[in-house]
C-alpha angles and dihedrals in degrees: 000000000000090000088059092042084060103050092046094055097040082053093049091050089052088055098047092048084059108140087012092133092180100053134072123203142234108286114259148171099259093200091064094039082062102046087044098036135346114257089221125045136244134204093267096049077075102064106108098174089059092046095054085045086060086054108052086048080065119068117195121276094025121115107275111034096110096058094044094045086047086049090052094057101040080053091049097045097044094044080052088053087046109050101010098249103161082201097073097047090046087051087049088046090052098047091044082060089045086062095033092072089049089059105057125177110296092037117133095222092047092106092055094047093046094052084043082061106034077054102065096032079064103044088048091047086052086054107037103013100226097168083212097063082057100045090050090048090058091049087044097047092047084056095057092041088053088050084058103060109180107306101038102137085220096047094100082054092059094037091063097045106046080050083060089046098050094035087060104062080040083073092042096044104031088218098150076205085081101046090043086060102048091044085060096041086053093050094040085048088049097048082061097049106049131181115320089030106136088225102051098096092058082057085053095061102035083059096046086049089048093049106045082052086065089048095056089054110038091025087227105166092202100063089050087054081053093045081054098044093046087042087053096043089054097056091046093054097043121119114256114259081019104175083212098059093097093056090046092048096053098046086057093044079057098051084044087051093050088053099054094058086058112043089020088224100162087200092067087051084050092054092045092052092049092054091045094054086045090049087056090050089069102037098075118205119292091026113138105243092050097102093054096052091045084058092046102047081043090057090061101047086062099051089055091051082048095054097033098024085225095162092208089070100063091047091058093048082049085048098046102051089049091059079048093059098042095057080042100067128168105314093017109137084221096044096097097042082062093047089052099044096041086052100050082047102052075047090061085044098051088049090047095049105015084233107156093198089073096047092052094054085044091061090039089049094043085042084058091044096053089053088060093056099054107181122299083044105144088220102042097105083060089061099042082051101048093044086047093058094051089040093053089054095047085053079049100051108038093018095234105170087206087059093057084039096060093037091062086046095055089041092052093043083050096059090043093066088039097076115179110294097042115124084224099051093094092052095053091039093054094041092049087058091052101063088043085061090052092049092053084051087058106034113018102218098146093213081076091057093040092055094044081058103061105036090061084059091052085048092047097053085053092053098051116182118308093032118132098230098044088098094064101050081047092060089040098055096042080050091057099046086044086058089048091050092052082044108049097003092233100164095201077062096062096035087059091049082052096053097037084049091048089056090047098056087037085050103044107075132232115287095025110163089229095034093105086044083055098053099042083057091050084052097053081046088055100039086054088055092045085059093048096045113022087234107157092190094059081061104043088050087055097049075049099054094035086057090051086053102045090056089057091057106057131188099316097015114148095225107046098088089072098051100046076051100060097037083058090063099053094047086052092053100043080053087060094046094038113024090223095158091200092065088058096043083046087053094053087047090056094041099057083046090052088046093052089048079055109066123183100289096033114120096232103052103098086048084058092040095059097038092056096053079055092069096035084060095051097046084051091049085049096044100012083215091157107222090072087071093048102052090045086055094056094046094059089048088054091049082050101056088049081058104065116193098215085060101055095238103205085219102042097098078062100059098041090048098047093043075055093056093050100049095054091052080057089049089058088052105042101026077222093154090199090062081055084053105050088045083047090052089048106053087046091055095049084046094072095044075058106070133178102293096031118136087217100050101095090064097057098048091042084050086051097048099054097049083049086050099051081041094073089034078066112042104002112240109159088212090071088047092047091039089056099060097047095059086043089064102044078050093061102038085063083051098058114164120315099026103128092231093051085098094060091041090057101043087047094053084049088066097045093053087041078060100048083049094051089046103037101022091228114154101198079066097061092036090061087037085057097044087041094056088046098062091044088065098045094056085047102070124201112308102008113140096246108052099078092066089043089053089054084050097053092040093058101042080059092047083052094045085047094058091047093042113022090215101148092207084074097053089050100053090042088060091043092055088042084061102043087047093053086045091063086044112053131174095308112025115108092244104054103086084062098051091046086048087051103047101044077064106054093041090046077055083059088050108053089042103052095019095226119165089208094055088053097045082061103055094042091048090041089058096037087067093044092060102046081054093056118074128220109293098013109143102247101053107100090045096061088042079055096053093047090054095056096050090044088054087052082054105046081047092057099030108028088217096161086211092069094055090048095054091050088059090048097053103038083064093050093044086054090042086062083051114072126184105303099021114143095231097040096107089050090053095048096051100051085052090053090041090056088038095060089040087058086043090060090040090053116005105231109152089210082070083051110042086043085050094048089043090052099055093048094060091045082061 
């Protein structure tokens, strides 16, 4: 009769919703469901081959068929939901039409035949994603609720599940529209099933669900602490032995999860991980939901590594999406859920332990992922994001341009799928901008920048206060206007990354997994600024904040190497503007520290490497123990070699310019000319991985400038020294004003010119020297690191003017700006041995011109200190003995005290003995021995003074 057939079919539709957990089903009388058809069902209720069997027993038109025909497609849609065959649900979906046509408008049992229908569309678009099954479902869906006006003891049915329906393209299209309208069907549907309802719990969750959605695309907190509270109602509501409690745990360990991310309460992440492993107790193994909770409970394994950096934790997430993909084979609807997830986590691996290996199966498995999702996929942007991230640390890590290239291309192919509207939108949007930042690193073409720019503002209009993510666009733009700051020196550039750095540490919580990463960012922002400014405040705040992070990154933390990193710079640099020698032994410490976090493989370890070698250099240049030097030498080399050429290393100008550098340091040491040629053939080198346009660019040519300039200190060829000052002043044209380095470029063209002057007499040399030196002051306020050393140059442009000229204004000012420049370099600091060295001549030129004792008391005490300060085999030794020679001679000349003359000769040995064969300054050396000599021969006529002072000048010769 109709009335069976109704209850069959209403029966059947309750059976292949099984493990629906969103839909509820036709009222019935539940008595009479479990005499025709088990409401649950059994093993047997899958065998397909028995229930065809049934009906072709049954021709049409005999007694029966219904039921065996119903019992078909309950067995074909629940062996689909059992093992994923499309065929079964397509052969469902074609018997549902079938009965479809027997029911035209006007028919009592429509409604039951249309949500048949709307149901396994739905099941078949969740598997395929065929954006018309859904759309059909929801038309569908809006038909059956219109055949059940108020009143209709199955309207709330059809409520709830037109709410799923429409929830769902929600989720494919992004139109709030959608999710406003199911969150009003749920709570129409709930209105109709009050307390006590049996039902009331699936409306629960279909709320929670709605409403989390609304928090993942406006970001408001207080819908997630609904989602929690309905996730937790519905739990608490739900039948006891429910076949549906796994479902319902997970979804609140999701909305858990989700907290967490917000609020970074790791108690919440506990809680989610508990219901996820509870949820697994009850999915044996070959059930059909296992591999999502896998991922699930994986996801937030990995959170918690993340936030606590307990590597257990990762390889169990590791562990837990490769059982996923191996119950997901070919063909299988979750297969390429298991390919994406496995390859974000051997990501998270490779970044943990710098193993390529797992960075190469992470590309191969994203690559088949993104096979599965051919475009129109409504998860295809998911698998072009997730390639492009391993792709961008592989660029990181080996330097292939090919690599950065296809990763802008996937970003970009992301966001295009991504139109406004997309939850998603502000991801793609924010990640784009990313490898556009990495491009500009590489290649220095400021359209990528400037695009990077403002696509962190797009992101950041889509993540409004409150919103989770806001903090990391945020980061990301502060990052880029710091670049553009180090590029074009633009100091409204660098405020505003301070500023922007500063809201994205206030807007990330406590506890946050990337808060340390955040602060150590805010401290590089503020050590910049430190550099620009001379602030020392800017500098203390960031040792302050890098401690803090530091003590959010313990013992194996991820994360810990780049802070120790970073608090190794500004000790370094509080070194240079203090002299506080335990700073610099404290940024050795860390950087060996750093260098040991950052085994061979990992992608830091040349910059470790490098920055390493930095302090080194600086500690040699403090106590000249030579093996400083050394060892800073070979790490270079060994940054060098992780930098291939043959690979483009982004970063490999920087070694070669910076093992330059060093080898000419040691050339100032060791006069070994072939240490000045390899640093020559470097910075050449480094020079043509600098072109025209490179940000970069003016180093190299400033590194190569000075070697060709101690070049001709050394052997005299006037092309070093013209060559010097042509790339001194291409130098200085790519620092126009306001580049923070325009001060160095024009105190180091001054000494090129001062040389030229030296060499050539002309004065128009020294006068642009002078002017140039000038303007380099005054670009280097009071206390900045670098004014101490421009105050030297300019002192001894006018000394040099004075002995041309005679004119005495210049010697003054020369001596005041000797004694401005010792004051900013007290006892201690790196630079005082060459103010005191400046000023004592200038003061000794006082001297021989006026004649004056007390002018000569200063220089000889002044150098006295110095040398007391310098250790055995520092550089500038024998140039200070030399200098003491010189003023004990002008004493002996004035005062005849015989002592005076002894100790010149004293010292001018020791000061040769400190010039070997080939040194630069030998013949100097040479000459002012044989000078004191032939004074002690006049003072006591012994032929061995003569004939030593003859044979040295002859050798000076």
């Amino acid at each position: 009769t109709d009335t069976q057939r109704r209850l069959l079919y209403t029966s059947c539709l309750a059976c292949l919703a099984y493990q629906s957990a969103h839909f509820c089903f036709p009222t019935i009388n539940q008595t009479h469901i479990d005499c025709v058809y088990p409401s649950h069902p059994t093993d047997s209720m899958y065998d397909v081959s028995h229930k065809r069997a049934d009906a072709e027993s049954c021709p049409p038109g005999s007694t029966g068929r219904d039921v065996s025909l119903l019992n078909l497609v309950v067995a074909l849609r629940n062996r689909f939901m059992k093992a994923g065959e499309i065929d079964d649900l397509n052969r469902a979906i074609a018997w549902h039409r079938n009965d479809l046509e027997l029911c035209p408008p006007g028919h009592r049992d429509r409604s039951l035949s249309l949500h048949g229908l709307a149901l396994c569309l739905s099941n078949r678009y969740d598997s395929e994603g065929a954006v018309a099954d859904l759309e059909e479902s929801v038309t569908l869906g809006r038909e059956a609720l219109g055949l059940c006006p108020p009143g209709h003891p199955d309207r709330a049915t059809y409520l709830n599940n037109l709410a799923c329906y429409v929830g769902s393209r929600f989720r494919e299209h992004a139109q709030m529209c959608d999710l406003e309208e199911a969150i009003e069907l749920y709570h129409a549907a709930l209105v109709l099933r009050p307390s006590g309802h049996r039902d009331r719990f699936i409306l629960f969750r279909g709320i929670a669900l709605c409403l989390s959605d609304r928090y993942d695309s406006q970001g408001a907190v207080a819908d997630l602490e609904e989602a929690v509270r309905f996730g937790r109602a519905a739990v608490e509501f739900l039948p006891a032995g429910h076949p549906c409690r796994a479902i319902y745990l997970s979804s609140l360990a999701s909305f858990l999860w989700k907290r967490f991310h917000q609020h970074a309460q790791v108690h919440d992440l506990e809680e989610a991980i508990e219901l996820y492993r509870a949820a697994l107790e009850l999915h044996p193994t070959g059930h059909r939901d296992l591999p999502s909770l896998l991922h699930a409970l994986a996801r937030c394994l990995s959170d918690r590594y993340d936030s606590k950096g307990t590597a257990a934790d990762l390889e169990e997430a590791v562990t837990l999406v490769r059982a996923a993909l191996e119950v997901c084979p070919p063909g299988h609807p979750d297969r390429v859920m298991s390919l994406y997830n496995l390859a974000s986590y051997l990501r998270t691996r490779f970044q943990k332990h710098a193993q390529v290996c797992d960075l190469v199966e992470a590309i191969e498995l994203h690559r088949a992922a993104l096979e599965l999702r051919p475009s129109g996929h409504r998860d295809r942007s998911l698998s072009l994001h997730g390639l492009a991230l391993c792709l961008s640390d592989r660029y990181d890590s080996q330097g292939e341009v090919a690599d950065l290239e296809e990763v802008v291309t996937l970003g970009r192919a992301a966001l295009e799928l991504c139109l406004p509207g997309h939850p998603r939108r502000a991801l793609f949007l924010h990640s784009l901008a990313c490898y556009l930042r990495g491009r500009f690193r590489k290649h220095v073409q400021m359209h990528d920048l400037k695009e990077a720019i403002e696509l962190y503002h797009a992101a950041l209009e889509l993540r409004p206060s409150g919103h989770p993510d806001r903090p990391s666009s945020l980061h990301g733009l502060a990052l880029c206007l710091s670049n553009r700051y180090d590029n074009q020196g633009a100091v409204a550039d660098l405020e505003e990354a301070v500023t922007f750095g500063r809201a994205a540490v206030e807007f990330l919580p406590e506890g946050h997994p990337r808060r340390a990463i955040y602060l150590s960012s805010l401290a590089s922002f503020l050590r910049r600024r430190f550099r620009e400014h001379a602030r020392t405040h800017d500098l203390e705040e960031a040792i302050g904040l890098l401690h803090a992070a530091l003590e959010l990154c313990p013992s194996g933390h991820p994360d810990r190497s780049l802070s120790l990193h970073e608090l190794a710079l500004c000790l370094s640099n509080r070194y240079d503007n203090q002299g506080a020698v335990a700073d610099l032994e404290e940024a050795v410490r860390l950087g060996r520290a750093t260098l040991e976090l950052c085994l061979p493989g990992h992608p830091d370890r040349a910059g470790s490497l490098h920055n390493l070698a930095c302090d080194l250099r600086l500690r040699f240049q403090k106590h000249v123990q030579m093996y400083d030097l050394e060892e800073a030498i070979e790490l270079h080399r060994a940054a060098l070699e992780l930098r291939p050429s043959g690979h483009r290393h982004p970063d490999r100008a920087v070694s070669l310019h910076s093992l330059g550098c060093y080898l000419r340091t040691r050339f100032q040491k060791h006069a070994q000319l072939h240490d000045l040629e390899e640093a020559i053939e470097l910075h050449h080198a480094a020079l043509e991985l600098r072109p025209s346009g490179h940000r970069d660019r003016s180093l190299s040519l400033h590194g190569l400038a000075l070697c060709l300039s101690n070049r001709y200190d050394s052997e005299g060829a006037v092309a070093d020294l013209e060559e010097a000052v042509r790339l001194g002043r291409a130098t200085l044209e790519l620092r126009p004003p306001g580049h923070p380095d325009r001060a160095i470029s024009l105190n180091s063209l001054a000494s090129y010119l001062r040389r030229r002057f030296r060499a050539h007499a002309r004065m128009h040399d020294l006068e642009e020297a002078i002017e140039l030196h000038r303007t380099a002051l005054a670009l280097c306020p009071s206390r900045r690191r670098h004014r101490s050393s421009f105050l030297r140059e300019l002192a001894l442009c006018l000394s040099s003017r004075y002995d041309r000229q005679g004119a005495t204004a210049d010697l003054e000012e020369a001596v005041t700006l000797g004694h401005a420049a010792l004051e900013l370099s007290p006892p201690g600091h790196p630079d005082h041995s060459l103010s005191v060295n400046q000023l004592t001549i200038d003061i000794q030129k006082g001297f021989q011109k006026r004649t004056l004792m007390h002018d000569l008391e200063n220089p000889i005490g002044l150098r006295r200190a110095a040398l007391e300060l310098l250790p055995t085999g520092h550089p500038d030794r024998s140039s200070f003995l030399r200098s003491l020679v010189i003023c004990l001679l002008d004493r002996y000349d004035n005062q005849g005290v015989v002592g005076d003359l002894e100790e010149a000769v004293t010292l001018g040995r020791a000061a040769l003995a400190l010039n070997p064969l080939g040194h630069p300054s030998r013949a100097s050396s040479l000459h002012d021995l044989a000078h004191c000599l032939a004074k002690q021969f006049r003072h006591q006529p012994i032929a061995s003074h003569l004939n030593e002072a003859i044979s040295l000048e002859q050798e000076a010769l």
